[in-house]
VOPAGU-2260 file (C-alpha; in pm, 1 decimal, decimal comma):
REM VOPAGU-2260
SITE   aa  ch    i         X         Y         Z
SITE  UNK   A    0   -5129,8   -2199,9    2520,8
SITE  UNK   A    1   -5103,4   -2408,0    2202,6
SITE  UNK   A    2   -4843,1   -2277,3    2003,7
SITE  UNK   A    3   -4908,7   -2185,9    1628,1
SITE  UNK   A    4   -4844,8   -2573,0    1388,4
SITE  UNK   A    5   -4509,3   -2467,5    1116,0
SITE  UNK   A    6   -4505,5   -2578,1     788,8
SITE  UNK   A    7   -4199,2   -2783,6     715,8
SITE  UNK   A    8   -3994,5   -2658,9     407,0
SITE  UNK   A    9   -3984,0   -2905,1     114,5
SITE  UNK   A   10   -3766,9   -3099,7       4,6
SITE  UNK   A   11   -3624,9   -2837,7    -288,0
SITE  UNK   A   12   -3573,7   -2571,8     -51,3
SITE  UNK   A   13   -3369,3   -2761,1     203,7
SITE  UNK   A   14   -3085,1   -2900,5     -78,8
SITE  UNK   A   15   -3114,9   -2515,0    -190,9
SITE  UNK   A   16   -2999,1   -2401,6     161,4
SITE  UNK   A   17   -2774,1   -2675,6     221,5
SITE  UNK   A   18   -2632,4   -2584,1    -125,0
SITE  UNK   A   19   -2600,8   -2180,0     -49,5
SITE  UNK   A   20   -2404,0   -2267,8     276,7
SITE  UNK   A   21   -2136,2   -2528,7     103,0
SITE  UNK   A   22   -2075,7   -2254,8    -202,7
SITE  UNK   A   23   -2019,8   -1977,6      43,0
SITE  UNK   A   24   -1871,0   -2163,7     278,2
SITE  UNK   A   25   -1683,7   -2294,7     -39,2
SITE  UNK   A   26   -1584,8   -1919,7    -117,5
SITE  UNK   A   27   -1470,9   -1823,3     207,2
SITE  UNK   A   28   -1245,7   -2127,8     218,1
SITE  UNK   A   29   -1114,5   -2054,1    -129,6
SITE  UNK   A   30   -1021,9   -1719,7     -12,2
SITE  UNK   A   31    -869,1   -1792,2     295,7
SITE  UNK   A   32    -607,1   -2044,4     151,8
SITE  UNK   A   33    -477,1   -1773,0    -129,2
SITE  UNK   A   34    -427,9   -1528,1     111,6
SITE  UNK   A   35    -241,6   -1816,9     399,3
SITE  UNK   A   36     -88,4   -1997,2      86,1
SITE  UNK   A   37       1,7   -1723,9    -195,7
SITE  UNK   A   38    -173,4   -1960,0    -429,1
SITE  UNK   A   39    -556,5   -2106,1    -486,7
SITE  UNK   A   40    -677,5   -2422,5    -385,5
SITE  UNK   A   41   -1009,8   -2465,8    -512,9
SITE  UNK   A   42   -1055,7   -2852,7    -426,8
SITE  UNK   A   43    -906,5   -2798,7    -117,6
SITE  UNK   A   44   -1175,1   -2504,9     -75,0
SITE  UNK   A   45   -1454,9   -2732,0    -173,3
SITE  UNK   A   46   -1358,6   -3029,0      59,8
SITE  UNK   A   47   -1330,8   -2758,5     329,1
SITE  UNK   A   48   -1655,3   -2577,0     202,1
SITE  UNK   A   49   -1881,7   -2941,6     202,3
SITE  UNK   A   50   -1702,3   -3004,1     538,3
SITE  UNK   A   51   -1767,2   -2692,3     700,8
SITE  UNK   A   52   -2069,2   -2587,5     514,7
SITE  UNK   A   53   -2281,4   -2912,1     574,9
SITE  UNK   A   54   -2154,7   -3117,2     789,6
SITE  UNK   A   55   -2006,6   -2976,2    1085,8
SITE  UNK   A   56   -2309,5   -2688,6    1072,9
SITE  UNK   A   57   -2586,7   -3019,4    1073,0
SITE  UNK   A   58   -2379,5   -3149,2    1367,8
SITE  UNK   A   59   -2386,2   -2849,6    1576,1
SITE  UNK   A   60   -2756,4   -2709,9    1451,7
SITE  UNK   A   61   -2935,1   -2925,5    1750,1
SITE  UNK   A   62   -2771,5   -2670,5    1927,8
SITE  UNK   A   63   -3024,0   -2437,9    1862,9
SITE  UNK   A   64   -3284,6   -2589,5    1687,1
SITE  UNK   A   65   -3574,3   -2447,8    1917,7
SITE  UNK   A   66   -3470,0   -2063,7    1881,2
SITE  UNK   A   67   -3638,6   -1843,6    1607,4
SITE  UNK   A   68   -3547,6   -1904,3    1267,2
SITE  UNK   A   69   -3383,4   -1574,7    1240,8
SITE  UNK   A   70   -3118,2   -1605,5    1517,2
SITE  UNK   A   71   -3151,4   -2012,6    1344,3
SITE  UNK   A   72   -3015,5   -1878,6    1037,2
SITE  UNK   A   73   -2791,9   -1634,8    1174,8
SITE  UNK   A   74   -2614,9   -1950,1    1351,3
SITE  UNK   A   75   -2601,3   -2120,3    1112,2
SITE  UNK   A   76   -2348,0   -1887,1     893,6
SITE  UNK   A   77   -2171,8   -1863,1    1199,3
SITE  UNK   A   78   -2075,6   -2217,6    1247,4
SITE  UNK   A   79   -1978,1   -2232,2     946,3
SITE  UNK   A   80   -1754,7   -1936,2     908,5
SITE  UNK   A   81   -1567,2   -2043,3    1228,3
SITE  UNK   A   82   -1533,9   -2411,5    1051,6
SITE  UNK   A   83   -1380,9   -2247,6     765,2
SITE  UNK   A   84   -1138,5   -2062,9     956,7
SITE  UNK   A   85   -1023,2   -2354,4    1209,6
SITE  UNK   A   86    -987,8   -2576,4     849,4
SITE  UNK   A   87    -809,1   -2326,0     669,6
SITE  UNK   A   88    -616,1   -2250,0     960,2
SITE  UNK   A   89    -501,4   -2640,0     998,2
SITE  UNK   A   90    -372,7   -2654,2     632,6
SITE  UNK   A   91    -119,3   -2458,2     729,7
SITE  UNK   A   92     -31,9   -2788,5     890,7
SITE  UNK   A   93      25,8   -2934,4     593,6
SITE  UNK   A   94     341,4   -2736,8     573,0
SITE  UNK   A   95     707,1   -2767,7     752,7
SITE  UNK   A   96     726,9   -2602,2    1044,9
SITE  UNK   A   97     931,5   -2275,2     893,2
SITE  UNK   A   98     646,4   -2218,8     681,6
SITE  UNK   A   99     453,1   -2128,4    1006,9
SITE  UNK   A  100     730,1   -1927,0    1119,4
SITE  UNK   A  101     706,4   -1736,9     789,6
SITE  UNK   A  102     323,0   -1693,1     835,7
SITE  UNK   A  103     337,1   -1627,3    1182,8
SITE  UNK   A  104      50,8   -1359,3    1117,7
SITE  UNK   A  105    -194,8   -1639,8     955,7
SITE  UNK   A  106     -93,3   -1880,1    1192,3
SITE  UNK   A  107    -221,0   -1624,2    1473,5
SITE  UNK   A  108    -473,8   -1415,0    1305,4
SITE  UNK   A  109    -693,0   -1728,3    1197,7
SITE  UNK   A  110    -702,8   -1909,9    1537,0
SITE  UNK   A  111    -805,2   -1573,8    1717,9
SITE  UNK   A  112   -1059,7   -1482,9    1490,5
SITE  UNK   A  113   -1216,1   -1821,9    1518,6
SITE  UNK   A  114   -1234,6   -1830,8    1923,6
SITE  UNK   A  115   -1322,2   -1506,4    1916,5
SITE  UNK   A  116   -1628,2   -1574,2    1682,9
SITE  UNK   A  117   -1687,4   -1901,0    1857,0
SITE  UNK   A  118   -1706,3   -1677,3    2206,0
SITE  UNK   A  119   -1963,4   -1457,0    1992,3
SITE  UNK   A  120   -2165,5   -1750,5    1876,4
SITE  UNK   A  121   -2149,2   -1939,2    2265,0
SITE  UNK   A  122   -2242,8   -1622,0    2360,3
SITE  UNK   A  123   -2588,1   -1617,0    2163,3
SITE  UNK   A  124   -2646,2   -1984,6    2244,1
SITE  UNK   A  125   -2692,7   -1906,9    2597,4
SITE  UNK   A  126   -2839,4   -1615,0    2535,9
SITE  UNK   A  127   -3078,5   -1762,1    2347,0
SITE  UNK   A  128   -3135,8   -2044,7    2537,1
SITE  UNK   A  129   -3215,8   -1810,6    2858,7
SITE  UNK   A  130   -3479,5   -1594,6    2686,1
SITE  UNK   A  131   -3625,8   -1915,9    2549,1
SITE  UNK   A  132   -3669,2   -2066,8    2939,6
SITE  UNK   A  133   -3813,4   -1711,9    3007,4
SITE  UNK   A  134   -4043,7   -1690,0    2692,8
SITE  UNK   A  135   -4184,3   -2052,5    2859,0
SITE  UNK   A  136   -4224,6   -1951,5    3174,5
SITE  UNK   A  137   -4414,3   -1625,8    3082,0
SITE  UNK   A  138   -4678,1   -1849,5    2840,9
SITE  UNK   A  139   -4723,7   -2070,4    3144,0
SITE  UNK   A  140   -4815,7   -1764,7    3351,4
SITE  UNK   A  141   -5028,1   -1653,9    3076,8
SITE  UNK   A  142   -5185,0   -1982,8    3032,8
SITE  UNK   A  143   -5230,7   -1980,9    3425,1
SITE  UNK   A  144   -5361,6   -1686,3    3422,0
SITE  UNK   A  145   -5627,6   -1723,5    3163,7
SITE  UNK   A  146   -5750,8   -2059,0    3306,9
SITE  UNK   A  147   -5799,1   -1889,5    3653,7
SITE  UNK   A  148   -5962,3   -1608,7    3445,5
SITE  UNK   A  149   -6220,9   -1886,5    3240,5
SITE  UNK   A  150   -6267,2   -2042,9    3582,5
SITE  UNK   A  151   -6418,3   -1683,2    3732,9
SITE  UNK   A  152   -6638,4   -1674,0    3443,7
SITE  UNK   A  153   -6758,6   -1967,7    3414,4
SITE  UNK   A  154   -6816,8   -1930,6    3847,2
SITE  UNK   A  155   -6989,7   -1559,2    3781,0
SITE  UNK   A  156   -7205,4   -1709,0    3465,6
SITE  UNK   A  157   -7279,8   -1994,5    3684,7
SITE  UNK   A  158   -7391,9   -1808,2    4007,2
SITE  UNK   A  159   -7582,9   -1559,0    3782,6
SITE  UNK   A  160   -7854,2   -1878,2    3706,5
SITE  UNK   A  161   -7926,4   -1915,3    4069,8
SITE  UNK   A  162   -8102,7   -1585,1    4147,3
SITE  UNK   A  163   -8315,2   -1647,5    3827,4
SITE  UNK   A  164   -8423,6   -2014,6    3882,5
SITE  UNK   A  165   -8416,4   -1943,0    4245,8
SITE  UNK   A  166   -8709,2   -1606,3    4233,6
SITE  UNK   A  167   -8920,8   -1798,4    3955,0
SITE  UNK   A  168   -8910,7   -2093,8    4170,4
SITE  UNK   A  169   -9030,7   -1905,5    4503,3
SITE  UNK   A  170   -9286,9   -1718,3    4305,2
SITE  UNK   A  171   -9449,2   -2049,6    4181,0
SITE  UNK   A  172   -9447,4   -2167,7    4512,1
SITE  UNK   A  173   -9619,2   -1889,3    4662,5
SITE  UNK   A  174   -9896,6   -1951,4    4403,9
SITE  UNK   A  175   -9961,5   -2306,9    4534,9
SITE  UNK   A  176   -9872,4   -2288,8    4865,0
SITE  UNK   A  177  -10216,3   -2251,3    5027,7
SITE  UNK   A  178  -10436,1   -2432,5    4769,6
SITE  UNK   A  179  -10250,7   -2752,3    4789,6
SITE  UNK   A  180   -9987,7   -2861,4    5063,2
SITE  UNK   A  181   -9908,7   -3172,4    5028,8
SITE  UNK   A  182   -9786,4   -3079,5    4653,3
SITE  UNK   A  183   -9611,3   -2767,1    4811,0
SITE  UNK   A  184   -9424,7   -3015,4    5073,0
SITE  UNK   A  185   -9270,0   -3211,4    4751,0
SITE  UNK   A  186   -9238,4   -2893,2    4566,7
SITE  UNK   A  187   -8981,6   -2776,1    4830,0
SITE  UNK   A  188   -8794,0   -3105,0    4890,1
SITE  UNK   A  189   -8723,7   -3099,5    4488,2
SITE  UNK   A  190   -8684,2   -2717,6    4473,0
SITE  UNK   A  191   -8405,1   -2775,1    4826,8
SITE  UNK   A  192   -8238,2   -3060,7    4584,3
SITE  UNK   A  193   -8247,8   -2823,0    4268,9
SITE  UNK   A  194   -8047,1   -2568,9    4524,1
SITE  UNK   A  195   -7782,8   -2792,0    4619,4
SITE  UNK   A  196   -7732,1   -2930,8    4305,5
SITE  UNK   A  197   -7653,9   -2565,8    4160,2
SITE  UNK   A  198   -7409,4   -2489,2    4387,0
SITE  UNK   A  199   -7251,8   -2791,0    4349,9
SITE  UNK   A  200   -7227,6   -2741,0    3989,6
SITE  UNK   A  201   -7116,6   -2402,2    4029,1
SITE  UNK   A  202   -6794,8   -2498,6    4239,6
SITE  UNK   A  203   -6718,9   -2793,8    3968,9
SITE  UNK   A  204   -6793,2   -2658,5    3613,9
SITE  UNK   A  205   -6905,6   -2986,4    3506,3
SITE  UNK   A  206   -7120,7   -3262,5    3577,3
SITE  UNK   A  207   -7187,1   -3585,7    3475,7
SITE  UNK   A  208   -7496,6   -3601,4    3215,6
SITE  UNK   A  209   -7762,1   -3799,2    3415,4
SITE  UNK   A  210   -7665,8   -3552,1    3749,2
SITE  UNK   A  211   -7844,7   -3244,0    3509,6
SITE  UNK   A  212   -8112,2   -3528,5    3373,1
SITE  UNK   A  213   -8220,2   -3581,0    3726,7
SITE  UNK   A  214   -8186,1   -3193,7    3808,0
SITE  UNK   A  215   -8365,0   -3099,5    3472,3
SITE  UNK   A  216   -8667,4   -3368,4    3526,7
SITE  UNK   A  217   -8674,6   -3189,0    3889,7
SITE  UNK   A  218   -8718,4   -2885,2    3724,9
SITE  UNK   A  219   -9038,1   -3010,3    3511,5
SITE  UNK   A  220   -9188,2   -3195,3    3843,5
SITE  UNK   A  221   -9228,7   -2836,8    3961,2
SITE  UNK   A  222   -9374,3   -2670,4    3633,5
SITE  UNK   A  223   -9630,5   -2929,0    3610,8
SITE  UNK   A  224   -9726,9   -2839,5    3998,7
SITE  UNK   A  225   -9792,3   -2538,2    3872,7
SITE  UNK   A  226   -9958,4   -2583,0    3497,8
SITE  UNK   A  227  -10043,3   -2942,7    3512,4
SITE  UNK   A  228  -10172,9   -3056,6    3224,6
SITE  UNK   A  229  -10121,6   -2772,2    3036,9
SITE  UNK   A  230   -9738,8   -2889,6    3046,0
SITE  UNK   A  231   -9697,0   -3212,4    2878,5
SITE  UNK   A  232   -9330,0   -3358,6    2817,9
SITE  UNK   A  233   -9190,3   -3582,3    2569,9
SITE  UNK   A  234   -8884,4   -3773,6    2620,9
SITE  UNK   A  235   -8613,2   -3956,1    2363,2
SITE  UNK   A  236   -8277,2   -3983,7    2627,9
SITE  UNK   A  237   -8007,6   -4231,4    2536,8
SITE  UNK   A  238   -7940,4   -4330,7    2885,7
SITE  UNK   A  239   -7592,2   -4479,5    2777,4
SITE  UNK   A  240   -7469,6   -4114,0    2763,8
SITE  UNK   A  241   -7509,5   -4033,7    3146,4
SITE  UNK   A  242   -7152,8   -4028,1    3205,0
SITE  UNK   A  243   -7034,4   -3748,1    2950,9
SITE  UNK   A  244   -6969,2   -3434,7    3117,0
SITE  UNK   A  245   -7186,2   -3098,5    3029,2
SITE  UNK   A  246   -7161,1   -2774,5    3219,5
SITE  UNK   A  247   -7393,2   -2779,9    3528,1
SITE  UNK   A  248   -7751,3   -2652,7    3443,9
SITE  UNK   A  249   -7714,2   -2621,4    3098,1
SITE  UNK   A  250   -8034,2   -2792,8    3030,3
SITE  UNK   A  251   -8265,3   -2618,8    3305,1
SITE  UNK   A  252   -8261,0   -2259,1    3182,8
SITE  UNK   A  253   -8352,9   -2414,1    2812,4
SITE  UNK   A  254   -8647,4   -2609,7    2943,1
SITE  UNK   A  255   -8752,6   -2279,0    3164,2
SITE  UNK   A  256   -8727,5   -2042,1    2840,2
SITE  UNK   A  257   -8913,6   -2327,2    2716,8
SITE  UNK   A  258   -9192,2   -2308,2    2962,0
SITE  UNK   A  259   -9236,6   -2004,6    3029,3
SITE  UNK   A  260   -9245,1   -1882,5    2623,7
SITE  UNK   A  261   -9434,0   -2163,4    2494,8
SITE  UNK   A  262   -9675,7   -2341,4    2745,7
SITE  UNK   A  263   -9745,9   -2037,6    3035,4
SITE  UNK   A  264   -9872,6   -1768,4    2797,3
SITE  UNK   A  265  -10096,4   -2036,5    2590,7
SITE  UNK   A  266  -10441,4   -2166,9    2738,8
SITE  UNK   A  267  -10403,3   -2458,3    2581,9
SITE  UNK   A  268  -10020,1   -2550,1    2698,7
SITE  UNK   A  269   -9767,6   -2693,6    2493,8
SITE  UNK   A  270   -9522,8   -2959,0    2448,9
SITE  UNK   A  271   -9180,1   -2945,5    2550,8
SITE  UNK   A  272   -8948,2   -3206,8    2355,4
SITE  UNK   A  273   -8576,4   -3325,1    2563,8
SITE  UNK   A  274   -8367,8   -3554,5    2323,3
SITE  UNK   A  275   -8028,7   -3635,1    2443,9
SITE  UNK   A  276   -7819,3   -3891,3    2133,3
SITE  UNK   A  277   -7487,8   -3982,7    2048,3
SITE  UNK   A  278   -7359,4   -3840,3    1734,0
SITE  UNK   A  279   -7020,4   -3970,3    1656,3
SITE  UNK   A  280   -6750,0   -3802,5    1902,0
SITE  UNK   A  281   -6984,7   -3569,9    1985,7
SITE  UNK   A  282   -7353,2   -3557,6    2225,1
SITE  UNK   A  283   -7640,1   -3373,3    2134,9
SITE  UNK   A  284   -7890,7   -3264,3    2398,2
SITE  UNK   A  285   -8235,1   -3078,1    2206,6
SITE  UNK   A  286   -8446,4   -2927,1    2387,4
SITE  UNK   A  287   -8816,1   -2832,4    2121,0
SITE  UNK   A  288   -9144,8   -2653,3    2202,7
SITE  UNK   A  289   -9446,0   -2642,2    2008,6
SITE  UNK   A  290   -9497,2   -2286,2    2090,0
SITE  UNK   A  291   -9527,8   -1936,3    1869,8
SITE  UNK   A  292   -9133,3   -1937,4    1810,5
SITE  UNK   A  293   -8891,8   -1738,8    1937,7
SITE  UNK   A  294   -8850,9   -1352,4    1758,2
SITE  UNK   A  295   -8624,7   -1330,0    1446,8
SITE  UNK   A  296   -8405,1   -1083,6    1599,8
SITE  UNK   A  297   -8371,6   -1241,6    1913,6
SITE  UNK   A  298   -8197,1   -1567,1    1703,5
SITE  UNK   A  299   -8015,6   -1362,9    1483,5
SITE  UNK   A  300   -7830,1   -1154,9    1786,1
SITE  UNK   A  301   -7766,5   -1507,7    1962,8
SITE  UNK   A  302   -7623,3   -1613,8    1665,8
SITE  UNK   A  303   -7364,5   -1384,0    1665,7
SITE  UNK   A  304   -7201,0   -1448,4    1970,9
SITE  UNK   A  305   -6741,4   -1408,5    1932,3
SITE  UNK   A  306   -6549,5   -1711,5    2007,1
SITE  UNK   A  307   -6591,4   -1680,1    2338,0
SITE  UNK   A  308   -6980,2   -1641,6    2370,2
SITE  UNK   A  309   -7007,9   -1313,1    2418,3
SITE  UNK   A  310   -7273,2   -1140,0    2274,9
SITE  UNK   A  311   -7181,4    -801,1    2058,2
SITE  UNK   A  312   -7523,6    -678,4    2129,3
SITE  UNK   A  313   -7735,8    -796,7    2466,4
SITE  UNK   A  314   -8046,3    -945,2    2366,7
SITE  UNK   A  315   -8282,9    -790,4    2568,6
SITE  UNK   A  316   -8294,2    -607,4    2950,5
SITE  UNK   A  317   -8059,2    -780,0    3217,9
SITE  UNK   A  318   -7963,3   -1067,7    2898,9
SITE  UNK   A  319   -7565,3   -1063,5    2992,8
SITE  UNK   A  320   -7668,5   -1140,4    3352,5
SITE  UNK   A  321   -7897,6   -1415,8    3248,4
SITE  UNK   A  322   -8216,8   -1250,9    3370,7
SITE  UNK   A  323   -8358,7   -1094,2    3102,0
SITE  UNK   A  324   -8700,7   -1198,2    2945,2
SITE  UNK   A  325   -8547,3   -1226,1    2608,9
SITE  UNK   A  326   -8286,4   -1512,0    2577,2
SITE  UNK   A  327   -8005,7   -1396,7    2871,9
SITE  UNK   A  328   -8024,7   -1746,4    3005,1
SITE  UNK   A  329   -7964,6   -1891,5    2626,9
SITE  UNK   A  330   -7662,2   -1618,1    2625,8
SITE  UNK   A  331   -7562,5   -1722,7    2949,2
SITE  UNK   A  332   -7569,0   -2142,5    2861,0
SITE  UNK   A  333   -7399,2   -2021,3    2496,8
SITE  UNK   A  334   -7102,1   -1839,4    2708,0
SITE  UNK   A  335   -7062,2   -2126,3    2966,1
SITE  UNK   A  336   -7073,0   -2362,3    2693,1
SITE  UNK   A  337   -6777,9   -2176,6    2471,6
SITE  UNK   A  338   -6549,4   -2101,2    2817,8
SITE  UNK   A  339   -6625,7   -2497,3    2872,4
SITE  UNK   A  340   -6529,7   -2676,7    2535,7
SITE  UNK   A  341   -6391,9   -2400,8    2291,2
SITE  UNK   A  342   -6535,0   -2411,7    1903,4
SITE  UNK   A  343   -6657,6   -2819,4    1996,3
SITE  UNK   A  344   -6966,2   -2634,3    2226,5
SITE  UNK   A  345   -7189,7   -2561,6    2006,5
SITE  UNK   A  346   -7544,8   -2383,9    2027,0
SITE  UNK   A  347   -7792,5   -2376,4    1717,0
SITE  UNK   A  348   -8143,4   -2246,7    1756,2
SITE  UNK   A  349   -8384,8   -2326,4    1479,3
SITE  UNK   A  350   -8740,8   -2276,6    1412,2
SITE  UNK   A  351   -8908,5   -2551,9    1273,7
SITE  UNK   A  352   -9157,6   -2587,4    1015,9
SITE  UNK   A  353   -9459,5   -2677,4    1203,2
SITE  UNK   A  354   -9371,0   -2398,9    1392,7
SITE  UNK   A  355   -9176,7   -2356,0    1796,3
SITE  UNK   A  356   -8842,5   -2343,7    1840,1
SITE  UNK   A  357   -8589,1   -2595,4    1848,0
SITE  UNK   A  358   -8247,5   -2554,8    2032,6
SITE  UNK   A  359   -7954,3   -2795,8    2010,7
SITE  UNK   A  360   -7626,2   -2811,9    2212,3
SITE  UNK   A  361   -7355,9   -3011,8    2097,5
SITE  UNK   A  362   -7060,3   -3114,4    2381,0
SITE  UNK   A  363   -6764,0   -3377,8    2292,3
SITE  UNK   A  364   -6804,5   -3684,4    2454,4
């Protein structure tokens, strides 16, 4: 759990505290030696109220430096009250020895008062200091517990991609299965590879970039079995980038929505665009059709996706599973991507100019 940054006070506000605690401190001192003394002693008072006030209360405040500033502040005076009672207690010192006879009561009062404040403030120290340990050990069971809860997730979101791929894939193979074996023989051998890969990914998150390269170009190997020609690819991969790490099968389920939107509903096909680039500290991986676009409202609900991916609204039958016909495996990628990296995974979908639709992730490197 990152804790919350604090604003340090400036530089007129600390002399104004340290100020505050030397005049009362100051006061208190002043006080104290009338009433011990029959008489004031105001630069005695001030020596004792600088003393007490600044510099035994800086020497101490390590102390407690990590507890709340309330119980901080609340310290603080205390330090310094029982400094001004030791010190004004001690000047008594200063006097022969049947002077403390004849203030017995001072000489007695003061020195009790002092331990027994000092016993009070000891007593909040390690007070303080235990419900601190047990404040930390309850964040790092929260923090625990959270990453164990973004590990299910990401697992369930993960596993929820394999069904999908896994039917569409069997279906297109039952298409082509009689007409042409040999293609069907090479069909299975990369759909057996796509399999393994998945689960792979699915036990470890993340992946190196060329693993889901090699998985996604799989992937297209067996849509152009099925549409041939009809599917045509184009390719602009910086190869240098095959070591970042990217959720497993992030690309695949952009390149199916891809597929089966723009090039299996059109006679005429389509082209599907994959552009993987460096962009500072930060890779981009685009994946554009040329097809009819994806529906306003289906953008504008993926758009709104919370911090964690979610989706307020689902985008279409079976969409928070990441079956459904109408972006659930963009919702799905959007979710693994924001349980993966935080606010630095992004997903933007855009539809160009000239028409299709263009979506880019964006992972740190």
């Amino acid at each position: 759990m990152t804790p919350l940054p604090t604003r340090k006070p400036g530089l007129v506000r600390v002399l104004a505290g340290e100020a505050a605690h030397a005049v009362l401190a100051s006061a208190g001192a002043l006080l104290l030696l009338g009433y011990t003394h029959r008489e004031l002693q105001p630069w005695w008072a001030v020596g004792i109220g600088l003393v007490a006030g600044i510099g035994l209360r800086r020497l101490v405040a390590p102390a407690f430096a990590a507890f709340p500033p309330f119980l901080r502040r609340f310290l603080d005076g205390g330090v310094a009250a029982v400094a001004v009672l030791l010190l004004s207690w001690a000047t008594l010192g200063l006097y022969p020895f049947a002077y403390w006879v004849l203030r017995w009561q001072q000489a007695v009062a003061l020195p009790t008062l002092a331990v027994g404040l000092c016993a009070g403030l000891a007593g909040l120290v390690v007070t303080g200091r235990r419900l601190q340990k047990e404040i930390e050990a309850q964040e790092a069971r929260l923090a625990a517990l959270r990453q164990a809860e973004l590990a299910a997730r990401l697992r369930a979101l993960q596993a929820q991609i394999n069904p999908h791929f896994l039917f569409n894939s069997l279906n297109t193979l039952a298409e082509m299965v009689h007409g042409d074996p040999d293609t069907s023989e090479q069909f299975v051998g990369d759909l057996a590879h796509l399999l393994r890969y998945s689960l792979r990914s699915s036990a470890s998150g993340v992946v190196p970039l060329q693993q889901e390269l090699d998985a996604t170009e799989r992937y297209l190997r067996l849509e152009q079995a099925r549409h041939g020609a009809r599917l045509r690819v184009e390719r602009d991969v910086d190869e240098a980038q095959g070591t970042v790490s990217v959720p497993g099968l992030v690309l695949q389920p952009l390149v199916e929505n891809a597929v089966r939107h723009a090039v299996a509903p059109r006679s005429e096909g389509g082209t599907i665009r994959l552009e993987v680039r460096a962009a500072g500290e930060r890779l981009v991986l685009v994946v554009q059709d040329d097809g009819p676009g994806m529906p306003d409202e289906v953008v504008a609900r993926l758009q709104t996706a919370g911090a964690d991916g979610r989706l307020p609204v689902p985008v279409g039958p079976g969409a928070e599973h990441g079956t459904g016909g109408a972006g659930g495996g963009l919702a799905n990628v959007r979710q693994r991507l924001a349980l993966t990296f935080g606010e630095q995974g992004t997903m933007e979908i855009t539809r160009p100019a000239d028409g299709g639709t263009r979506i880019e992730l964006g992972v740190p490197r």
